[in-house]
C-alpha positions in Angstrom: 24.4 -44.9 19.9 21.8 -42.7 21.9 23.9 -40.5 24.8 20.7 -39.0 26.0 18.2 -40.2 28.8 14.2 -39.3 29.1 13.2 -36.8 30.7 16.6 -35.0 30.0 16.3 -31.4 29.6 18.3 -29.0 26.8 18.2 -25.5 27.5 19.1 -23.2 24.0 19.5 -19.6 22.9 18.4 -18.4 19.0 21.2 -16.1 17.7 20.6 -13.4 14.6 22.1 -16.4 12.4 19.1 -18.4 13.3 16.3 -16.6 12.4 14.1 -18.1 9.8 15.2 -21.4 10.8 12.9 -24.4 11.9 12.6 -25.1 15.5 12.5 -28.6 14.8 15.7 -27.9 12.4 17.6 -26.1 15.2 17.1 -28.5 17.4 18.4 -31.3 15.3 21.3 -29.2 14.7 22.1 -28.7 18.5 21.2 -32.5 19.1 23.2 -34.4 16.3 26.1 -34.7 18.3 23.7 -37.1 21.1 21.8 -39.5 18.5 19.0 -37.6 18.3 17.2 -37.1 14.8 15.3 -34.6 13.4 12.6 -36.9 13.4 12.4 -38.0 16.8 12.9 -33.9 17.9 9.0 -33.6 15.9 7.9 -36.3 17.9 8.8 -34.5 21.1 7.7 -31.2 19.7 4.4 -32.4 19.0 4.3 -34.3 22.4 4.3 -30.6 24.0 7.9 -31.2 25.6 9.2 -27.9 23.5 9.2 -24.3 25.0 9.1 -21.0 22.9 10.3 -17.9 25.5 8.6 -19.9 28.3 5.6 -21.1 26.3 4.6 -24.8 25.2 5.2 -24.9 21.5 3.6 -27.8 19.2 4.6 -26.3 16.1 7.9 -27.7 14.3 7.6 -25.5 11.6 8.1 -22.6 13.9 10.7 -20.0 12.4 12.6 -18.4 14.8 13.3 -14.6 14.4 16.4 -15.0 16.4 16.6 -14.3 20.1 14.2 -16.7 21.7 15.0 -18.9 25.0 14.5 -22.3 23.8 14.1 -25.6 25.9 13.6 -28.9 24.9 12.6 -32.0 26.9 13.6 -35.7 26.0 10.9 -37.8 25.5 10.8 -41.7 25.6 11.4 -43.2 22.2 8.7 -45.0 20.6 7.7 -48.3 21.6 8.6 -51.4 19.5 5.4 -52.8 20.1 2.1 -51.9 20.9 -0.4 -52.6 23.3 0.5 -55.8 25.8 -1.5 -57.8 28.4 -0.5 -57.7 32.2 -1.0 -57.6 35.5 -2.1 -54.2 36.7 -3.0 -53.5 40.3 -5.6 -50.4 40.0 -6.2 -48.5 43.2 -9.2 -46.4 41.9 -10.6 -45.9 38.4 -13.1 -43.8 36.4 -13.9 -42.2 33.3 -11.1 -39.9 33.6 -8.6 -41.2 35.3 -6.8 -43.9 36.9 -4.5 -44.6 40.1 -2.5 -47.5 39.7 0.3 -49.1 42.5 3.2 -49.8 40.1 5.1 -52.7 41.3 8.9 -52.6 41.5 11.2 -53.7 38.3 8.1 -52.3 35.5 9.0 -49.1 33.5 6.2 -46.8 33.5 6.5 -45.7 29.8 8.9 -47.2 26.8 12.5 -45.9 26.8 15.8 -46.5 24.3 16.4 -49.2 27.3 13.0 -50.9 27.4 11.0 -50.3 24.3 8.0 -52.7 25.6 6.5 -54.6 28.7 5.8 -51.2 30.4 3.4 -50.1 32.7 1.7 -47.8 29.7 1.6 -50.6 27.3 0.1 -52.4 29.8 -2.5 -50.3 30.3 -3.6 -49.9 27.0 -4.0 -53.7 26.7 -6.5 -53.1 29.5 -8.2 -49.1 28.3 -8.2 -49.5 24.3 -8.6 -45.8 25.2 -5.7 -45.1 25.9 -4.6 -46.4 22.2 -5.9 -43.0 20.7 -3.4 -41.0 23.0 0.0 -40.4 22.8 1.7 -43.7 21.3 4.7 -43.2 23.6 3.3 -42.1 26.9 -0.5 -42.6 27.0 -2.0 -41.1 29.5 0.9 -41.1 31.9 1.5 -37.4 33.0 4.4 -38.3 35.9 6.6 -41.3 36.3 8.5 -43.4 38.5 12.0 -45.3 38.6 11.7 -48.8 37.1 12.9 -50.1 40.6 10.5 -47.5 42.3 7.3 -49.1 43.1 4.1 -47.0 44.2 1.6 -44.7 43.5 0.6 -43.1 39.8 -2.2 -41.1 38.1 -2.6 -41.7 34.6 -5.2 -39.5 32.5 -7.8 -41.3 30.6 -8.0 -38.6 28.0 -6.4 -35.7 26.9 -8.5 -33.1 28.8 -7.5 -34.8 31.6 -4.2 -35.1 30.8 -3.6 -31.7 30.3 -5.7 -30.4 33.4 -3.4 -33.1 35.2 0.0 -32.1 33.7 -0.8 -28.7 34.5 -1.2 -29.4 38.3 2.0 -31.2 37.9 3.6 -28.2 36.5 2.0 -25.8 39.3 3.1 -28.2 41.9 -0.5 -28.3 43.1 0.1 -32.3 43.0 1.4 -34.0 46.9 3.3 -36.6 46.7 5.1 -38.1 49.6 7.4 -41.6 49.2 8.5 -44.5 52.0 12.4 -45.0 51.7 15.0 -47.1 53.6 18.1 -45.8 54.0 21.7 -46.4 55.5 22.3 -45.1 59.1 20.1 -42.6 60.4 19.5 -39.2 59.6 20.4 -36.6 61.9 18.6 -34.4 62.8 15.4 -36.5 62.8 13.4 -34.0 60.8 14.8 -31.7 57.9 14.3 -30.3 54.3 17.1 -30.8 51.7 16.8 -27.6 49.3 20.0 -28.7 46.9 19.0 -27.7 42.9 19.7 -31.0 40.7 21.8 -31.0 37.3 23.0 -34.0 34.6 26.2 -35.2 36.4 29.2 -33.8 34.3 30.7 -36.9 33.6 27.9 -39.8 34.0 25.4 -38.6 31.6 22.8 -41.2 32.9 22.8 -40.1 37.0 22.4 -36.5 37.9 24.1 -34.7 40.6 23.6 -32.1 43.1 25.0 -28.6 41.3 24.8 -25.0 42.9 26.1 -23.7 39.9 23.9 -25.1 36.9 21.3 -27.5 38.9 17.9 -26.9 38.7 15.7 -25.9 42.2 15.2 -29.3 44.2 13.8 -29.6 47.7 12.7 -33.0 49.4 11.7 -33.2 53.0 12.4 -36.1 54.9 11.2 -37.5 58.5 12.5 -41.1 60.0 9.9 -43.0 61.3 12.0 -45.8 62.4 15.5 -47.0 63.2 16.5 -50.3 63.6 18.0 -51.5 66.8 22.0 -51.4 65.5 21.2 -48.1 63.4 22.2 -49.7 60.7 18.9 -48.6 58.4 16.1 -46.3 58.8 12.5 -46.2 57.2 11.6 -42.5 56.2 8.5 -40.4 54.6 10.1 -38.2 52.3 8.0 -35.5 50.4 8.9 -33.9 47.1 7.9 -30.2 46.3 9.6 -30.6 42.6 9.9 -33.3 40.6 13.4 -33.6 39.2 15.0 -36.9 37.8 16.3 -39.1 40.8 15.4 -36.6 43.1 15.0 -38.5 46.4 18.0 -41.1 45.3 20.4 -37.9 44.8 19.2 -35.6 47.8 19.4 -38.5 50.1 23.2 -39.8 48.8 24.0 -36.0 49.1 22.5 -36.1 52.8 25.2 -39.0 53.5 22.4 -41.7 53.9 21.7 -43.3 50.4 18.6 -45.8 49.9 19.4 -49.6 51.0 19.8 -51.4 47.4 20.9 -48.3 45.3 23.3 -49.1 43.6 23.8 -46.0 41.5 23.9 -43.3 44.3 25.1 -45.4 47.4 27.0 -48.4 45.7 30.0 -48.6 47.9 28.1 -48.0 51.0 25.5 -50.7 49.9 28.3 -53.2 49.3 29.9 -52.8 52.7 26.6 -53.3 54.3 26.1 -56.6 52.7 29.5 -57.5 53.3 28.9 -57.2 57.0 25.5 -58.2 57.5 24.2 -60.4 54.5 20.7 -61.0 55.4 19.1 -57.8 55.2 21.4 -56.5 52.3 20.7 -59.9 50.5 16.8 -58.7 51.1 17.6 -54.6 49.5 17.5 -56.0 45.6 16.6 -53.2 44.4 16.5 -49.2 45.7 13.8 -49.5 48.8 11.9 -46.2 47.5 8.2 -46.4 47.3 5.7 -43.9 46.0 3.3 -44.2 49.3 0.8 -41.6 48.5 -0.3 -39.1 46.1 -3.3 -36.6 46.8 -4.8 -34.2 43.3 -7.7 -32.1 42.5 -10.0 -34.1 39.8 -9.6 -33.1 36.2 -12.9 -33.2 35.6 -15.1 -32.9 38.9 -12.5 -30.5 41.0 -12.6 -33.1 44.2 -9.9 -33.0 45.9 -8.7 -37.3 45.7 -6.1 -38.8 48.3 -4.6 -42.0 47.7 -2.2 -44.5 49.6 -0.4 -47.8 49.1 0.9 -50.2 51.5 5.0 -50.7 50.4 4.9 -54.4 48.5 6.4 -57.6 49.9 9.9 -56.9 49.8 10.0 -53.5 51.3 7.8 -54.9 54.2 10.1 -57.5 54.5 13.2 -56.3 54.5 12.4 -53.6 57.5 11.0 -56.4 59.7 14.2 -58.1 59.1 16.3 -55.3 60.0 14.6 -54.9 63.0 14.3 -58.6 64.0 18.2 -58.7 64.1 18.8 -60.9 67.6 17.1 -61.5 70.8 19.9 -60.8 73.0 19.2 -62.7 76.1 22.1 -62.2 79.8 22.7 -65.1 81.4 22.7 -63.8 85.5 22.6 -65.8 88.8 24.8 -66.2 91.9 28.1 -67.1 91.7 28.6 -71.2 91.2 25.0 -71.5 90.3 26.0 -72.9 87.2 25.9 -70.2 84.7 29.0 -71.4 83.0 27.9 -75.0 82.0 24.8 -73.8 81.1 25.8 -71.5 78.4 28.5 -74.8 77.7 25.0 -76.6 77.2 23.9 -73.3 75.4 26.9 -73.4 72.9 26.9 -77.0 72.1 23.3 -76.7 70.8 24.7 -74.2 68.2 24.1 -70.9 70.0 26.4 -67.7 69.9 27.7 -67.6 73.4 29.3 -64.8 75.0 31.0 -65.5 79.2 32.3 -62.1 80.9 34.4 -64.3 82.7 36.5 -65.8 80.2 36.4 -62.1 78.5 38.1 -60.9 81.4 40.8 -64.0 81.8 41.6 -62.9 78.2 42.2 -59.5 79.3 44.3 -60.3 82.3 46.5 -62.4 79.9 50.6 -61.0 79.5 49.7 -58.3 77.0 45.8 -58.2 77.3 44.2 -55.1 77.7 42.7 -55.6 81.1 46.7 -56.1 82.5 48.1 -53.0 81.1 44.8 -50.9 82.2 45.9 -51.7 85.7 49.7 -52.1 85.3 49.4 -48.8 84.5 47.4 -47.7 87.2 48.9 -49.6 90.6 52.8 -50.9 88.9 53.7 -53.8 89.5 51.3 -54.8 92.6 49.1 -57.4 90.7 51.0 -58.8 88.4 52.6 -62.1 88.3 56.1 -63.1 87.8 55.0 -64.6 84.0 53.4 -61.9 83.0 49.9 -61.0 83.5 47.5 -60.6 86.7 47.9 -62.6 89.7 43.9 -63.5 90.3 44.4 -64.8 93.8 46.9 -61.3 94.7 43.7 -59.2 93.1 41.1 -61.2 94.4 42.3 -61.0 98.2 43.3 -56.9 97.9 40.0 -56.6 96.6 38.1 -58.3 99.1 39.3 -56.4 101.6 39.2 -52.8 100.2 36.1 -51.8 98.8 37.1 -48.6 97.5 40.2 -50.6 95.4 37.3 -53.6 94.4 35.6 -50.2 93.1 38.4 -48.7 91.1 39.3 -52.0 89.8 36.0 -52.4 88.5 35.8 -49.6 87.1 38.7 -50.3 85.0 37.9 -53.2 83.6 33.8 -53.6 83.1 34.5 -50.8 80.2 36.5 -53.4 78.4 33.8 -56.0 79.1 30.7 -53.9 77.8 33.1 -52.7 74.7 33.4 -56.6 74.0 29.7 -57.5 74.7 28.8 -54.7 72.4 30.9 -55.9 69.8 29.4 -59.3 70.2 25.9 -58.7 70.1 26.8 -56.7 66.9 28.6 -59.6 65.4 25.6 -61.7 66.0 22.6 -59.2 64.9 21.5 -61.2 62.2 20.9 -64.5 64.7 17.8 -65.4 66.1 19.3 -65.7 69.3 22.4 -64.5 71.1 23.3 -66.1 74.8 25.6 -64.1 77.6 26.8 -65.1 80.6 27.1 -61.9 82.3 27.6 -62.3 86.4 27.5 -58.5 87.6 24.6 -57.3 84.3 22.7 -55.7 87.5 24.7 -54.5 89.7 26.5 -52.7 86.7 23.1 -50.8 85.7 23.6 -52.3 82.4 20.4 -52.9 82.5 19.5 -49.5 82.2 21.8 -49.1 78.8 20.1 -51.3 76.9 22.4 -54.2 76.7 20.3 -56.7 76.6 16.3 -57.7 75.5 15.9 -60.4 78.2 17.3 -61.7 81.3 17.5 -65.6 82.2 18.4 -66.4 85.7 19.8 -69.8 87.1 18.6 -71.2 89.9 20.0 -73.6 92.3 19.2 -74.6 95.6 21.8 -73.1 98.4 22.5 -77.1 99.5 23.9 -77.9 95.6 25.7 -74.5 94.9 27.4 -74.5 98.5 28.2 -77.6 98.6 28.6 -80.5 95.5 29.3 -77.3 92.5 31.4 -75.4 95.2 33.3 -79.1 95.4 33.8 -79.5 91.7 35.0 -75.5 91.3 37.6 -75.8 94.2 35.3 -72.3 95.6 35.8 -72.3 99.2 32.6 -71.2 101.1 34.9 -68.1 102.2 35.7 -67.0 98.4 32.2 -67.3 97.3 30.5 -65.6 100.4 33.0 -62.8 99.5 31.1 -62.8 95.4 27.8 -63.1 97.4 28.8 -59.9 99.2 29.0 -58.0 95.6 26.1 -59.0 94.1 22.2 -58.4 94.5 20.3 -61.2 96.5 19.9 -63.8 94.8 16.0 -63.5 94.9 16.3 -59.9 93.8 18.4 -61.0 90.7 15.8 -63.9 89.7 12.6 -61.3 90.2 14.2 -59.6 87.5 14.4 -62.2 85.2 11.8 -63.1 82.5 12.9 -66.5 81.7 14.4 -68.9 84.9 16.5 -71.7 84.3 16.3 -74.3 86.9 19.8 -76.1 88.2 19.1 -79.0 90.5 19.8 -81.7 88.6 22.6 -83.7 86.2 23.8 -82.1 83.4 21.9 -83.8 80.9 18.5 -82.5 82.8 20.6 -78.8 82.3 21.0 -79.7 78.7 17.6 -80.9 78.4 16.8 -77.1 80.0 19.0 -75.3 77.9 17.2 -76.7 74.9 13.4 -75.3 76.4 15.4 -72.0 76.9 16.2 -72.0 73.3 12.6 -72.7 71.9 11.4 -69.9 74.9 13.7 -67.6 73.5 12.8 -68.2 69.7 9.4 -67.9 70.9 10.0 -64.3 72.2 11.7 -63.3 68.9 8.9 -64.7 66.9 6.2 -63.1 68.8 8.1 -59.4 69.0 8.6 -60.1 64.7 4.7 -60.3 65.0 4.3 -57.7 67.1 6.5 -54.9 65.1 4.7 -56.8 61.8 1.7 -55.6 63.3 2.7 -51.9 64.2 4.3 -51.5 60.7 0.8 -51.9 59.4 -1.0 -49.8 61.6 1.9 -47.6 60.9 1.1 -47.3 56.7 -3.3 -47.0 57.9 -1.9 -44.0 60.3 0.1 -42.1 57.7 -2.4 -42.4 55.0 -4.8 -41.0 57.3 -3.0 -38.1 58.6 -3.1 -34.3 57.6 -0.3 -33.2 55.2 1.8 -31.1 56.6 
């Protein structure tokens, strides 16, 4: 069985016992050991993947005086079959050369793994050409991952090829790649100089190495985050071109690509574990060559090419970002806010109500009861256990400065639990919550919430039939009037209005139109961040390199 990958790089010194022998018989010899035949080491010699002292070396034969610095790079074995038909997408052609946008899941050139249905064979189908090149790699002077999609040149013939390989080799060839990954990056802009070796005990990953790793730097930007932080879209450009270079520098950064599973597995696994749509979406590593920028072989122009990421790379970062419209339920007190998001929940929605949030935490035990235990004894608790509402609610109507403390005990617990609910439900459309003080808490201002819906009902209905049905006295509920905005203020401030001065079935009827308004918000912001992701990929094919 074959223990060696392409591209894999052997590094050798010639003793004095070695001189006279055949460089291709040496490095049989040193190769045995990993499946590799003397044969197959020709092939690569005469493929120009041999070095003499630092020197490309075509000549098997070769007899070594003893001394020499040897390397040797593994090539891909030779292709069962030959030339296939397929689908290529071709972002520029001439007589030269070729840019193609490789889609993700095609190998670029056969391999042990996949000896056909390869980008190269496919392109031979297409440039008989290419047939009188290299049999294993026509043509194809770089490569990309199989689950890499973007961006490569391929030489039409072998002056080009070697003009091209030689830019390769010079790193006189840009290259710059779109990735999602995990969390975001910090700081926001940064390059990742960490030299790349075979990992020592997975022969087919590689591994970040100061002591035996070859020089590797990668510089990253993020260009976006999604709203929970969870992913991030990044333009990462490579000034080398070692195997897995972006997977490994980024896993060794702490933020692996979404969908790698061979550099970030666990951390991919708990991300679809807790939110399953967009990691259902990442089925493969979300790495695309975006563009690619060489001086012509043959003419000396300086080309520039970019690709727009395919479908699912698209897709996936509009997802991530269209994670919930989180609309807060606000309005005076007894204008109905609570039966409304009762309408709200009964139509399927996720509901959230600050005021049964904080009835929990007043509970014997609950968090909001210890908090102020802890602070003022035994003054507010009941004889069961837990807080006395009515023994509160009086002390705090008539002492500001206690209402204040008391407050600012407990709305910490509350926007701790509405964080944790609009996380739980980023992956909805919609998310509903009834939050009574949102304004006058300046939560606003933080960002905890996309829209605001406010209830209205006429002062005759909320004062009188709804102040009935709640047992509120018009003293208690002047006294909530007293800590909250105007009621006109609060309503100028909201986008969508609910309207309260009928039956319930005319507020279920409402709740309903609030649901299609509020899908029609999310779908039109999922349009809208469509749109600036592809004026995004026209802006940074356009810009300078930096």
């Amino acid at each position: 069985m074959d223990t060696w990958t392409p591209d894999e790089v052997w590094e050798r010194g010639a003793g004095p016992e070695d001189a006279g022998l055949r460089l291709d018989r040496f490095w049989g010899r040193e190769l045995a050991g990993l499946g590799v035949s003397r044969q197959r080491v020709k092939q690569w010699i005469g493929l120009g993947l041999a070095r003499v002292d630092g020197r490309v070396c075509l000549e098997a034969d070769l007899n070594l005086v003893g001394g020499e610095r040897l390397v040797l790079v593994a090539g891909p074995a030779l292709a069962a079959a030959g030339p296939e038909q397929g689908e290529v997408d071709l972002v520029h052609a001439d007589e030269d050369l070729l840019v193609v946008d490789k889609p993700a899941g095609l190998t670029t050139h056969p391999a042990p793994s996949q000896p056909e249905n390869t980008l190269a064979q496919r392109l031979a189908g297409r440039f008989p050409g290419l047939a009188r090149m290299d049999a294993w790699r026509p043509g194809i002077v770089h490569r990309l991952d199989k689950d890499t999609s973007g961006l490569l040149v391929v030489a039409l013939n072998e002056a080009a090829r070697l003009r091209l390989a030689r830019d390769f080799e010079l790193r006189r060839v840009s290259k710059a790649y779109l990735a999602v990954v995990l969390g975001r990056p910090d700081p926001d802009r940064g390059l990742i100089d960490a030299p790349i070796a075979r990992h020592p005990r997975i022969r087919t990953r590689m591994a970040v190495s100061a002591r035996d790793g070859r020089e590797a730097r990668s510089a990253y930007r993020v260009l976006w985050t999604d709203p929970g932080s969870r992913a991030s879209l990044l333009m990462v450009r490579i000034f080398t071109g070692r195997t897995h270079q972006i997977r490994v520098h980024l896993a060794h950064l702490g933020h692996p690509l979404l969908g790698d599973a061979v550099y970030g597995g666990p951390e991919n696994r708990r991300f679809r574990e807790r939110f399953p749509g967009p990691g259902g979406l990442a089925r493969r590593q979300m790495l695309h060559a975006f563009r690619l920028a060489f001086r012509h072989p043959a003419t000396g122009r300086d080309m520039d090419f970019f690709a727009p990421p395919p479908e699912d790379f698209s897709a996936l970062v509009a997802a991530l970002e269209r994670s919930c419209l989180r609309v807060a339920v606000i309005g005076a007190a007894g204008s109905g806010k609570s039966a409304l998001l009762a309408c709200l929940a009964e139509q399927g929605q996720a509901v959230f109500s600050a005021d049964q949030f904080v009835a929990r935490a007043y509970a014997a035990g609950g968090d909001g009861a210890l908090l102020l235990e802890r602070r003022f004894g035994s003054r507010f608790l009941a004889r069961e256990g837990g807080v006395d509402r009515a023994v509160l609610f009086k002390a705090m109507a008539g002492d500001p400065g206690l209402r204040r403390e008391v407050m600012d005990l407990v709305h910490p617990l509350v926007e701790h639990g509405l964080r944790g609910f609009w996380a739980a439900n980023q992956d909805r459309d919609l998310a509903f919550a009834e939050l009574p003080l949102f304004l006058e808490q300046a939560w606003a201002e933080k960002g905890l919430a996309d829209e605001l819906a406010g209830v209205f009902c006429p002062e005759s209905l909320r004062l009188g039939p709804l102040a009935r049905a709640r047992g509120l006295s018009p003293e208690r509920l002047a006294v909530f009037d007293s800590w909250q905005w105007p009621t006109p203020d609060k309503l100028g401030r909201c986008g969508l209005i609910v309207d309260n001065s009928g039956d319930i079935q005319g507020l279920r009827e409402r709740a309903a139109a609030l649901i299609r308004a509020g899908q029609g918000l999310a779908a039109s912001r999922a349009g809208r961040f469509e749109a600036w992701l592809d004026r995004l990929w026209e802006r940074l094919g356009r810009e300078d390199w930096e």
